[in-house]
N, C-alpha and C positions, 0 to 999 in steps of 0.2 A: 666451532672454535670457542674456547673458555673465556672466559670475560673475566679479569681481575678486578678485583676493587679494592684501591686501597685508604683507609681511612685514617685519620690520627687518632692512636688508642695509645692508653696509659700501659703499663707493663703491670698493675694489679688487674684491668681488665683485660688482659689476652691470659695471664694465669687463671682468669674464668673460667674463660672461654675453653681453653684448653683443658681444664678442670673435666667441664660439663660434657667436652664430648669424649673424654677418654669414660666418665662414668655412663653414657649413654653408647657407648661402644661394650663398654662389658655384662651390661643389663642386657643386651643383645645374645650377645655369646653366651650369658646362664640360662636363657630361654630355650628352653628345647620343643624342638617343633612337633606341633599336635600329632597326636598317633592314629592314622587312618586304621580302623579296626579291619577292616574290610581289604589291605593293604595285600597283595599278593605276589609270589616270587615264583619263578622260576626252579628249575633246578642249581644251577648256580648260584644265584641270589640266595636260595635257604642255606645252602652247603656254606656259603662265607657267614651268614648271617651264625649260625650254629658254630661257627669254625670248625670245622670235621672237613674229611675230605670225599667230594662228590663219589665217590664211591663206598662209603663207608652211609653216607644217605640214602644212594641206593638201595645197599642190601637192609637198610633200617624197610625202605619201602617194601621192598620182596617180602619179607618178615612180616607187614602189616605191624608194623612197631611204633610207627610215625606217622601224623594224621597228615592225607595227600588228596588230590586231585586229578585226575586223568582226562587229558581228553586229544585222544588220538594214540599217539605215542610220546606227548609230551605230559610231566606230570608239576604239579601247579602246587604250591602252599601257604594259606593263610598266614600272617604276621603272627597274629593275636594264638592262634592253632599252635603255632610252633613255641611262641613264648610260655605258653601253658604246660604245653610238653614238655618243655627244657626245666622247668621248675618243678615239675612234679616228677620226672623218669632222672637216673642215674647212669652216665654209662659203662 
């Protein structure tokens, strides 16, 4: 259960207050979260990540047009592989 605490504060110090965490709430939300190079997706995961549709990824894979992984019958795609792709190919 939450524990309130209430204390006697001025109404310039809770404009502080309020201040300091709306500006520590949006320094939050500009930080974008570190990028695992090594990050790997799915076939789904690439297909949204690219926005195209998991068949139009496919036939990129058939093609060998798109750099992939295989292992079984499922095929696998680097983060960092796909973003390199997307910036250098047109489609």
């Amino acid at each position: 259960m939450d524990t309130i605490i209430i204390l006697p504060i001025n109404s310039e110090s809770l404009k502080n207050i309020i201040r300091d965490s709306m500006r520590e709430v949006l320094r939050e939300q500009k930080t974008p979260a570190p990028m695992d190079p090594d990050e790997v997706y799915n076939m789904r995961q690439a297909a949204k990540f690219l926005d195209i549709a998991p068949q139009t990824l496919y036939g990129f894979t058939s093609n060998k047009k798109i750099p992939f992984y295989k292992r079984g019958k499922k095929l696998y795609f680097k983060k960092m592989e796909l973003e390199k792709w997307l910036f250098k190919n047109k489609f």
